[in-house]
N, C-alpha and C positions, 0 to 999 in steps of 0.2 A: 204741511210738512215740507222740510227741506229739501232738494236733490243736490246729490256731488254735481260738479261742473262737468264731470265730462260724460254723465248718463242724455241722451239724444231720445223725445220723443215724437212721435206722430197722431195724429185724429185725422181722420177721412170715411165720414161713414159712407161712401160711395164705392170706396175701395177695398175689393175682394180677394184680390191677389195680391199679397205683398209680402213672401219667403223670402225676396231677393235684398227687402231691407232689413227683418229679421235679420237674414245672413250678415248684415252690415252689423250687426249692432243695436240698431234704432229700433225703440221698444215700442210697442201699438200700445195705446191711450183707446179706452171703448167710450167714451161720453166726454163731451164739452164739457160735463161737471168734475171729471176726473183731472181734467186737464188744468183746471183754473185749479183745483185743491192743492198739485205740486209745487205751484208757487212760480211756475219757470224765471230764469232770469232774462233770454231773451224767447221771442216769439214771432216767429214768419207766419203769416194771416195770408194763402192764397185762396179766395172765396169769390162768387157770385158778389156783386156789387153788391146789391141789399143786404146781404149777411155780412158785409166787413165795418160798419161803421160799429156796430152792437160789440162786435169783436175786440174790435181795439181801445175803445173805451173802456171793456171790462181789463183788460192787461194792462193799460195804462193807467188805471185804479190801483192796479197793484206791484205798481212800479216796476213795469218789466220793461226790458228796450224790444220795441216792437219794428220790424219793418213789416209793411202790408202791400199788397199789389197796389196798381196803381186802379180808377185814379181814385183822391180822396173824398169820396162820397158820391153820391150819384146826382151832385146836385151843388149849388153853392151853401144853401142852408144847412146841410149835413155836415159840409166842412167848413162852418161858420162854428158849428158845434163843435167842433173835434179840436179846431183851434182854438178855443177857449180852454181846453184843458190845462188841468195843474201840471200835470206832469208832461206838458206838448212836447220838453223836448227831449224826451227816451223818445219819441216818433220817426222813423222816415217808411219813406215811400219809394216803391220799386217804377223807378223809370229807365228800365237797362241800357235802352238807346243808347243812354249817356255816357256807357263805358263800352261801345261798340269803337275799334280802331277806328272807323272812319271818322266818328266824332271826335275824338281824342286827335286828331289830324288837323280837325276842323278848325280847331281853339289853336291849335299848335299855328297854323297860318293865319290866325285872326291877329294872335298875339305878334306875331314878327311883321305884320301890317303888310303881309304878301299882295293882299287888296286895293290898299289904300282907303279915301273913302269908299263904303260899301252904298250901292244906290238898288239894289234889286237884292233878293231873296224869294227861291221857290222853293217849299216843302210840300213832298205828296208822296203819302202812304195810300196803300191800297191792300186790301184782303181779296183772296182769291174765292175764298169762301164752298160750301158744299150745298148739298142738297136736303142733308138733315139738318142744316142753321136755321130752318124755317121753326124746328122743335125746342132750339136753342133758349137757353133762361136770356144768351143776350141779343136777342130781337122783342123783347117783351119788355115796355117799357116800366111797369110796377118793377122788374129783377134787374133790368140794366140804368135803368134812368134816361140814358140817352144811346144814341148811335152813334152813326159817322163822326160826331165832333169832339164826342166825348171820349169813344172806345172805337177804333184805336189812335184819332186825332189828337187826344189829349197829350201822347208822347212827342206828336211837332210842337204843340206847344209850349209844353217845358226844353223841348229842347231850343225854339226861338227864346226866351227867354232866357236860357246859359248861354248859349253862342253872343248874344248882344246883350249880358250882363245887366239887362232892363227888368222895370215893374210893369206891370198890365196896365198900370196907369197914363206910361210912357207913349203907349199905341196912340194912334186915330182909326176907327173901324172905320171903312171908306166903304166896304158892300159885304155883307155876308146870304148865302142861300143854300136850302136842302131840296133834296130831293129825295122820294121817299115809293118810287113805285114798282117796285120788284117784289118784295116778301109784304108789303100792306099790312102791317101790326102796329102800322105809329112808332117805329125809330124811323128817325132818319137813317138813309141808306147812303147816300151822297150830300158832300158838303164840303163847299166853296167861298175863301171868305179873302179878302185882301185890305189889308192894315198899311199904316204909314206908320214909322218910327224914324224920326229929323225927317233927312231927304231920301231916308232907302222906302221904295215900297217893298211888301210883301205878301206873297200870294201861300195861301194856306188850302190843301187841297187832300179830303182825305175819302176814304171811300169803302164799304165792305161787300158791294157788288163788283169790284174790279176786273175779274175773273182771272187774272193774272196780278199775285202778287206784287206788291211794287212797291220800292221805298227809294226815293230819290230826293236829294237838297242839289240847287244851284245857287252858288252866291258868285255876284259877279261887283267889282267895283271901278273905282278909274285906272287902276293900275294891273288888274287880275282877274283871272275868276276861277271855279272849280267845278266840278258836276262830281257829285258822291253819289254811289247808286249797286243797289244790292246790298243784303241781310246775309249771306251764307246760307239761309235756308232756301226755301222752292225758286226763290225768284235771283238763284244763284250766288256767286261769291261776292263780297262785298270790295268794289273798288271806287278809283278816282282820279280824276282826269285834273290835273294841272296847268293850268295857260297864265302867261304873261300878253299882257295889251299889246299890237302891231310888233308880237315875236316873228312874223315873216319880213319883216324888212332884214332877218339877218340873210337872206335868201329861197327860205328852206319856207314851206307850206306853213299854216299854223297849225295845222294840226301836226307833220311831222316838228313843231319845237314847242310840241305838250308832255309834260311828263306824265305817262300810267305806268300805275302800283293796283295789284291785287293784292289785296291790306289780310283776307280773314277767306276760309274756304266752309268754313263751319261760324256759327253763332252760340261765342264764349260766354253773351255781355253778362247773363241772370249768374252763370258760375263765378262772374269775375265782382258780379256785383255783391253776392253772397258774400263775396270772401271779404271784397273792402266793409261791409256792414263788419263783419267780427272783426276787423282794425279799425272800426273806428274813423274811416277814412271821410273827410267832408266832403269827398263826390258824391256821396250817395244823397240824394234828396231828401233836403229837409222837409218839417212838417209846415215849413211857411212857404218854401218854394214850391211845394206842392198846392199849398193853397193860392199863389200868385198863378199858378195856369188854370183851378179852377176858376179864378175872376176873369179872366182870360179870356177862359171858353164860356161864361156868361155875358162877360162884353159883345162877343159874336153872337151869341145866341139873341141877345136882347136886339142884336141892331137888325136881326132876322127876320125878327117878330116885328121890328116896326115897318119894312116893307114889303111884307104880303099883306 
């Protein structure tokens, strides 16, 4: 059966308390089988890795426009699978990053070539992490598929690949490496990897023992560089430092002739992402650009595996 367009539902059988959506409107769903039978037109899938490939194939069977957490499968063969779909392009994928101010900044100066050529790029995310992630479904690698590279590293990676408009084939992997000895369940915990695209190296660095949260990008080229740094959540407001190459010869230090901007005191990007999904907006990640940072984060994984 049909639903009007503007009836809102929910499934979470996890979740016990939820008056406050009720109150909204947004009607509870008791079974996955109840869910699929309304036919919805679109569907947000936020799930455990392993549970979301089974997901999106059944909604994409039934031509719904789905967007799903990130990333796309836990694995490259999962999203070897999902890319073959008839219906691939009702798909995208949630990479919020990508509509965080500082990114929307970051294209904003790549595009006006504030840089010049670009010869370095550093990206590093860090999770702060708890004491009950040891019970976590994502320290287990059967429910997460991977760690450090995959979740939450996966999000540098799509965003290296928007910011430099490139395929994963475009890279040179020059070194990648995990480490893995804090929680001992087989994800990686840490992981460090550094690629060449033309003449820019880049250094990829992601991490869920950090113990201080942390998301920072530096790009620096012959004529500029910038350091972006902070989410508006734990690890504070998100801002970003602007410099021009030998700006002290106008007299002045170089750091007094950097521009800082606090961009974001809160983190809008998943609200903001939502919203461009219901317009339609082609920021939101496609089902192939999502797939291009799975290759991505296999090309690093592979060249891991060749030197241990």
């Amino acid at each position: 059966m049909g639903i009007p367009p503007h009836k809102i539902f929910f499934f979470d059988p996890y979740l016990t308390e939820y008056s406050d959506l009720l109150a909204l409107g947004i009607n509870r769903i008791s079974s996955l089988e109840d869910t699929v039978e309304i036919h919805p037109e679109r569907v947000l899938i936020a799930t455990p890795h392993h549970a979301s490939v089974p997901l999106i194939k059944i909604f994409l069977d039934r031509n719904a426009l789905v967007l799903a957490e990130k990333p796309m499968g836990r694995n490259l063969i999962e999203s070897s699978d999902i890319i073959s779909h008839k219906n691939i392009e009702n798909l995208r994928i949630g990479f919020n990053y990508r509509h965080m101010p500082g990114i929307e900044k970051l294209v904003s100066l790549i595009k006006n070539n504030h840089f010049g050529a670009i010869n370095k790029m550093r990206f590093q995310l860090g999770h702060g992490g708890a004491p009950e992630d040891l019970y976590s479904w994502k320290l287990q690698p059967g429910s997460a598929g991977g760690g450090a590279l995959l979740d939450p590293g996966i999000h540098l990676l799509d965003l290296l690949l928007y910011l430099t408009y490139s395929n994963p084939n475009d890279f040179r992997i020059i070194g990648s490496g995990f480490w893995s000895g804090f929680w001992n369940t087989g994800v990686e915990e840490q992981f460090i990897g550094l690629t060449q695209l033309n003449n820019c190296l880049i250094e990829i660095d992601s991490s869920i023992v950090q113990w201080r949260t942390t998301f920072k990008i530096e790009i620096i080229g012959n004529d500029g560089y910038c350091i972006l740094s902070g989410r508006g959540r734990s690890d504070g407001p998100q801002h970003i430092v602007i410099g021009k190459r030998w700006a002290w010869l106008s007299g002045k230090s170089q750091f007094d002739e950097e521009e800082r901007y606090i961009l974001s005191s809160s983190d809008d990007s998943i609200h903001l992402e939502t919203k461009k999904w219901f317009q339609n907006d082609s920021s939101v990640a496609s089902a192939q650009e999502s797939f291009n940072a799975m290759v991505l984060e296999n090309l690093f994984r592979t060249k891991a595996a060749e030197v241990q």
